[in-house]
C-alpha positions in Angstrom: 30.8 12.8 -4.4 29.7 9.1 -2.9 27.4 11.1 -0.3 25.0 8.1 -0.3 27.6 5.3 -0.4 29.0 7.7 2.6 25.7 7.6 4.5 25.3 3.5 4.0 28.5 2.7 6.0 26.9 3.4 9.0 24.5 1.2 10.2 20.8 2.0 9.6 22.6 5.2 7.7 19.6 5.9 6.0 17.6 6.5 9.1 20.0 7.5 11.8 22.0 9.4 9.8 19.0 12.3 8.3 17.5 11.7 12.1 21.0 12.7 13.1 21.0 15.7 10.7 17.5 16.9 11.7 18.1 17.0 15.7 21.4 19.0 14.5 19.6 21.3 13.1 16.5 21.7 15.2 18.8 22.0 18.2 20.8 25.0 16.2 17.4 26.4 15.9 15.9 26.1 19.4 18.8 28.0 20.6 17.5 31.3 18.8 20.6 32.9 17.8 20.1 36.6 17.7 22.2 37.0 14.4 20.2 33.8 12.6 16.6 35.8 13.5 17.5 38.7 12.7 18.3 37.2 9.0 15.2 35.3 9.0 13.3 38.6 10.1 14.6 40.2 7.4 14.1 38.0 4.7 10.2 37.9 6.1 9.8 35.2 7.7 7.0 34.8 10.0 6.9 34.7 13.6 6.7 32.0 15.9 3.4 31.3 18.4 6.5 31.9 21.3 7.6 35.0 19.6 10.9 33.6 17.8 12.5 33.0 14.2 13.2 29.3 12.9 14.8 28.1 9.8 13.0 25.0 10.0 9.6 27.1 10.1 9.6 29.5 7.2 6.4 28.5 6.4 6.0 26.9 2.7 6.8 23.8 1.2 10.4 24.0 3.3 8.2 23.6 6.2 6.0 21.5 5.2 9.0 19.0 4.1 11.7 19.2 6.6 9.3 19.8 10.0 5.6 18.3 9.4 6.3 15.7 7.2 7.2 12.5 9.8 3.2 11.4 9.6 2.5 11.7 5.9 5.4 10.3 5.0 5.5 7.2 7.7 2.2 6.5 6.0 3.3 6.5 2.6 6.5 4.0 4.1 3.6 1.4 5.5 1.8 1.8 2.4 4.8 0.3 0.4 5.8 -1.9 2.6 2.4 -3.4 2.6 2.2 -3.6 -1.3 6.0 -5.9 -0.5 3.6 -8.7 1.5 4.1 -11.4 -0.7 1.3 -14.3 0.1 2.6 -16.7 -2.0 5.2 -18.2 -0.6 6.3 -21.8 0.0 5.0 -23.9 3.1 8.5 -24.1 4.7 8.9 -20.5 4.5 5.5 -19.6 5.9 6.9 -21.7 8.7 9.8 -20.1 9.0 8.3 -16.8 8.9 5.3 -17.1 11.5 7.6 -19.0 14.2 10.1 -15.8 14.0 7.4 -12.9 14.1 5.5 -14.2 16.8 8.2 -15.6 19.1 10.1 -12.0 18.2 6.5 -10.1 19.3 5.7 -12.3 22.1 9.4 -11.8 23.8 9.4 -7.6 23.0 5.8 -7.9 24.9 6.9 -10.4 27.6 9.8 -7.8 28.6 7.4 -5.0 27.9 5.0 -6.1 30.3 7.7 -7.3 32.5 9.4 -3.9 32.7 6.2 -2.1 33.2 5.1 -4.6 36.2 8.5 -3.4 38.0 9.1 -0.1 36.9 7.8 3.1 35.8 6.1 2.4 32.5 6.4 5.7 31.4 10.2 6.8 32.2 11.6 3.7 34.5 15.1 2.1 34.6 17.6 3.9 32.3 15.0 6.4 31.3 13.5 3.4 29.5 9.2 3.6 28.6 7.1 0.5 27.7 6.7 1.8 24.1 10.5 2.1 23.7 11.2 -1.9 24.6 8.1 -3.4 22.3 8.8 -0.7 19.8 12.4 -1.3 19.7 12.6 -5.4 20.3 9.3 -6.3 18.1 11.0 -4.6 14.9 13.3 -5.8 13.2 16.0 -5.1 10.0 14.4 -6.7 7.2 17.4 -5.5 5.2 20.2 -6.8 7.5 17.9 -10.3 7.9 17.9 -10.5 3.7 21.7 -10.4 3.3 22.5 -12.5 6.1 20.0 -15.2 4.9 21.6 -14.9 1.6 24.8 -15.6 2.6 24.3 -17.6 5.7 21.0 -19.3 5.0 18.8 -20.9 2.5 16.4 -20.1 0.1 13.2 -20.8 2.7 14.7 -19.0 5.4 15.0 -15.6 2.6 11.1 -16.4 1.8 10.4 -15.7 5.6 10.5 -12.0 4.7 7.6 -11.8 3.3 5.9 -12.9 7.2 8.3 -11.2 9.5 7.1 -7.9 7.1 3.8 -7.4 9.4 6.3 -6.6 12.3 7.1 -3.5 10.1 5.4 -0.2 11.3 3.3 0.6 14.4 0.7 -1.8 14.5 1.8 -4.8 16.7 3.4 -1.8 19.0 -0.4 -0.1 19.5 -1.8 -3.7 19.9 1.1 -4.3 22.8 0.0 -1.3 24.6 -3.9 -2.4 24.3 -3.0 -5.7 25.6 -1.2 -3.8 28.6 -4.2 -1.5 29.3 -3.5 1.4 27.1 -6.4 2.3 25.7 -6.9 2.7 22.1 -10.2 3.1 20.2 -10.5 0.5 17.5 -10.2 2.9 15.0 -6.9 3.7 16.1 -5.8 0.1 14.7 -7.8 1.2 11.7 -6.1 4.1 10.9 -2.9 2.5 11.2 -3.8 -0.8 9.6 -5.4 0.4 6.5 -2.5 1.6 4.6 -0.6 -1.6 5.4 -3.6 -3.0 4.0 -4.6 -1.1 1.0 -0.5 -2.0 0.0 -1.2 -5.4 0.7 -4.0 -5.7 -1.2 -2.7 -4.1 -4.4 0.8 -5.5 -4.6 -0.7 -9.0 -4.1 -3.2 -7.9 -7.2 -0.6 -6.9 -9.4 3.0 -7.8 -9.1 3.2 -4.3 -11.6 2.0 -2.3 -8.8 4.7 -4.2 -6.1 7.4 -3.6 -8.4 6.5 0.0 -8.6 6.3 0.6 -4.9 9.5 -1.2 -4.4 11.7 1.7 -4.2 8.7 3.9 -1.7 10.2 1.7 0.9 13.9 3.2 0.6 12.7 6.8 -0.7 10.7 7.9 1.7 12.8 6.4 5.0 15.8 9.7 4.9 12.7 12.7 4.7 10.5 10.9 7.5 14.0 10.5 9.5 14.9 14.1 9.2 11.4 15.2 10.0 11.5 13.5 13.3 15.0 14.0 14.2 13.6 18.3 13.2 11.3 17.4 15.9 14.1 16.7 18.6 17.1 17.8 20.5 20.4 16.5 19.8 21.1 16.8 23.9 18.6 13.8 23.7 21.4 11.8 22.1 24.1 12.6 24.5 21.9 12.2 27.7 23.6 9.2 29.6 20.3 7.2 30.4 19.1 6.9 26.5 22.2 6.1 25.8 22.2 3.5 28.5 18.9 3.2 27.5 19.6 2.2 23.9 21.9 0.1 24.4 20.1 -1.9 26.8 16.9 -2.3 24.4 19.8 -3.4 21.7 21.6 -6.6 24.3 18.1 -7.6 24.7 16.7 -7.8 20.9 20.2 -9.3 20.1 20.2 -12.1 23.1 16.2 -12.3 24.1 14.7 -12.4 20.5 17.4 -14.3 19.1 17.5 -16.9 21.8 13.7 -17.6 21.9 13.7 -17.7 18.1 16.0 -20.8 18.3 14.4 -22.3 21.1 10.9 -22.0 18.8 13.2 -23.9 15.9 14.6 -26.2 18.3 10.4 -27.4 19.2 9.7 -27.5 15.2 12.4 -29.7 15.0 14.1 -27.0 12.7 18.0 -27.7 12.7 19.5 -24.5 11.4 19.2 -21.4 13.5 20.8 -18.7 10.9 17.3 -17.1 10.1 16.1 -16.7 14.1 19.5 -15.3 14.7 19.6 -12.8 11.5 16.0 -11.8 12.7 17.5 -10.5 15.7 17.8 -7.0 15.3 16.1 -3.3 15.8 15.2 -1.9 12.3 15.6 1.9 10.9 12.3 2.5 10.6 11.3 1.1 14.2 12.3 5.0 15.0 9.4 5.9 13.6 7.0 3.9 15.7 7.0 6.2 18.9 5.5 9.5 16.5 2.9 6.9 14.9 1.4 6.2 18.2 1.8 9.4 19.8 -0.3 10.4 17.0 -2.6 7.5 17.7 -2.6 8.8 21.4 -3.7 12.2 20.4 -7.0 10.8 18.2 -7.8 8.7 21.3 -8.0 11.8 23.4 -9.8 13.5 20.9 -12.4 10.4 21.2 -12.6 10.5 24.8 -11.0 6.7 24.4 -7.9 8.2 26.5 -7.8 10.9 28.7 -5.5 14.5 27.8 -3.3 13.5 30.5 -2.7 10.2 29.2 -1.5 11.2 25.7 0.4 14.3 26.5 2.5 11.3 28.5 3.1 9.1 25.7 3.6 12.0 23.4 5.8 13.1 25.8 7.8 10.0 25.8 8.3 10.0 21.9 11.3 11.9 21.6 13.6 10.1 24.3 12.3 6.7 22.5 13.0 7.9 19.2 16.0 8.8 20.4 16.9 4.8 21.9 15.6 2.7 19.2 18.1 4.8 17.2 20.5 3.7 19.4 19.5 0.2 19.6 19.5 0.3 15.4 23.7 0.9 15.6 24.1 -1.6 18.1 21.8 -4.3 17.0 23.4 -3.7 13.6 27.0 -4.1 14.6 25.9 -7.4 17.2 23.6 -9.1 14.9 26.2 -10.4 12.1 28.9 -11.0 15.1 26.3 -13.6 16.4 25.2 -14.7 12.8 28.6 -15.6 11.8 29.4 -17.5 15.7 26.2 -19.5 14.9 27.2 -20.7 11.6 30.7 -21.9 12.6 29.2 -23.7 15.7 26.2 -25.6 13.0 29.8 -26.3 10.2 31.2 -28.2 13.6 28.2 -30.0 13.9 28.1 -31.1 10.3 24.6 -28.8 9.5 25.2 -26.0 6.8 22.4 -23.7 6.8 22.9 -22.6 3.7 21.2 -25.6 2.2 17.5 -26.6 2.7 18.0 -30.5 3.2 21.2 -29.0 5.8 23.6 -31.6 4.8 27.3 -31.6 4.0 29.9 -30.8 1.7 27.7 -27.9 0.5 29.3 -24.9 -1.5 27.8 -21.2 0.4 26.1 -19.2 -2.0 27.6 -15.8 -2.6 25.7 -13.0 -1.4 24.2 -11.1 -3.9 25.5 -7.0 -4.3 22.2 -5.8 -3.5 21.7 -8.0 -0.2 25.2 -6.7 0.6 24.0 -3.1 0.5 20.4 -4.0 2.2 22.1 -4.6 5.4 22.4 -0.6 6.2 19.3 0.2 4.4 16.6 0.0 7.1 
């Protein structure tokens, strides 16, 4: 059976796909079918605080996998992707790199802060929070951005990735909501920080250690997904405004992020736009983000950094922006090539072929590599 091949055709299929799976499940579960408990009750399992049986709660390592997982294993994600950081890169990619993570941050909190100035920063337009936008428009498909810079772009605009990897994880989310007067403790940053770090830190040590935490990035993304989709209803999914919702986050990461990532080009006097463009996206793993600082949220209150109220509100939102980002991730992944491919035509016109670093003509495109190819779905 090609179950993962299967799973890769859709976009972000290793994320959306087990999230999917999860919120199936859990919602099968929080109906408390009478025949299903009575099974469970029989086979000993234990009893719910609220009096019922669940599948997903037998207690054990099943548990401990499939429903409390998300945390532990969103750790262990930002751990390997921190170890992936690769400092030494070339000038033009540095370049290249730091002009599309911070024009891509800077937009997701310009519209963040925008949205929050006009409507209900919590559950506004289209059921839309604050954290959903930044979350959703400030992370991007690292996988999708490899393959389409391998095909469409050049070597320089590929050696970007190792920059636009700090928009990976929660971090510049939990700095956006600082800057917009959430209030976070500085170990909150910490906490979140230091695994990124630690990865950081080792993989730039020892390229043995990088290549060994290679694959944590792709291995742990399905059990995290399914975790947080066991933590969701699957009515979340079919509720008009997130999908509304979604969709909206996804025409503004596609036209917003990519837009100002050409206009920062065009003022560096860059002349090919294929790597702002491919950058233009809503990754996987972005999901993720809302649980991370809901978790944040609740160490704040425990500080006395946030009040109860405060974080019961944002952990409140987690699960309807969970739910959009996943929605954005389809979209963004079906959009993003589309305007990748109308891009490059429109340079070929203009005699500039992105595909070579001194963009000149009569250049041969360099074949996408297999693995790029399959990266695109990956995240």
């Amino acid at each position: 059976m090609r179950i993962k091949d299967t799973i890769e055709k859709v976009p972000g299929g290793l994320m959306v796909v087990p999230l999917l799976l999860g919120a199936l499940l859990n919602t099968i579960d929080q109906m408390h079918i009478p025949a299903v408990m009575n099974v469970l009750q029989a086979l000993g399992a234990p009893e719910t605080e609220e009096g019922y049986y669940e599948f997903l709660r037998i207690g054990g390592f099943s548990q401990e996998l499939f429903k409390d997982s998300a945390l532990v294993l969103i750790a262990l994600f930002l751990f390997c992707v921190g170890s992936q950081m690769n400092l030494k890169v070339g000038k033009v990619a540095i370049k290249k790199g730091a002009l599309i993570t911070v024009t891509k941050y800077l937009t997701g909190l310009g519209v963040g802060m925008a949205f929050g100035y006009f409507f209900d920063p919590m559950s506004g337009l289209f059921g839309l929070s604050t954290l959903a936008i930044i979350a959703g428009m400030t992370n991007s498909n690292s996988g999708m951005y490899a393959a389409l810079t391998g095909q469409y772009g050049n070597r320089s605009d590929v050696g970007g990735l190792s920059i636009l990897a700090i928009n990976d994880g929660p971090f510049l989310t939990l700095l956006s909501l600082g800057i917009l007067g959430t209030s976070f403790p500085m170990i909150s940053f910490i906490a979140v920080l230091l695994p990124i770090t630690i990865g950081m830190v080792l993989g730039n040590l020892d390229p043995k250690i990088r290549e060994f935490l290679r694959p944590g990035e792709a291995i742990t993304i399905p059990f995290f997904a399914f975790s947080l989709g066991a933590g969701m209803n699957l009515a979340n999914f079919f509720n008009p405004s997130v999908l509304t919702g979604g969709l909206t986050i996804a025409f503004l990461t596609v036209l917003l992020t990519g837009g100002m990532g050409i206009l920062a080009f065009k003022l560096f006097k860059e002349k090919s736009y294929i790597a702002p463009v491919s950058e233009a996206s809503t990754a996987g793993n972005a999901a993720a983000t809302p649980a991370a600082v809901a978790a944040a949220a609740a160490g704040a209150a425990g500080s006395g950094a946030m009040t109860q109220a405060e974080a019961e509100a944002i952990q409140n939102i987690a699960p309807i922006a969970t739910a959009q980002i996943s929605i954005s991730t389809i979209a963004t992944a079906l959009l993003c090539p589309v305007l990748v491919i109308l891009v490059d035509k429109l340079q070929r016109q203009k005699g500039i072929y992105g595909n070579r670093e001194d963009l000149g003509i009569h250049s041969e495109k360099r074949e996408t590599t297999k693995e790029e190819t399959k990266s695109v779905v990956n995240n």
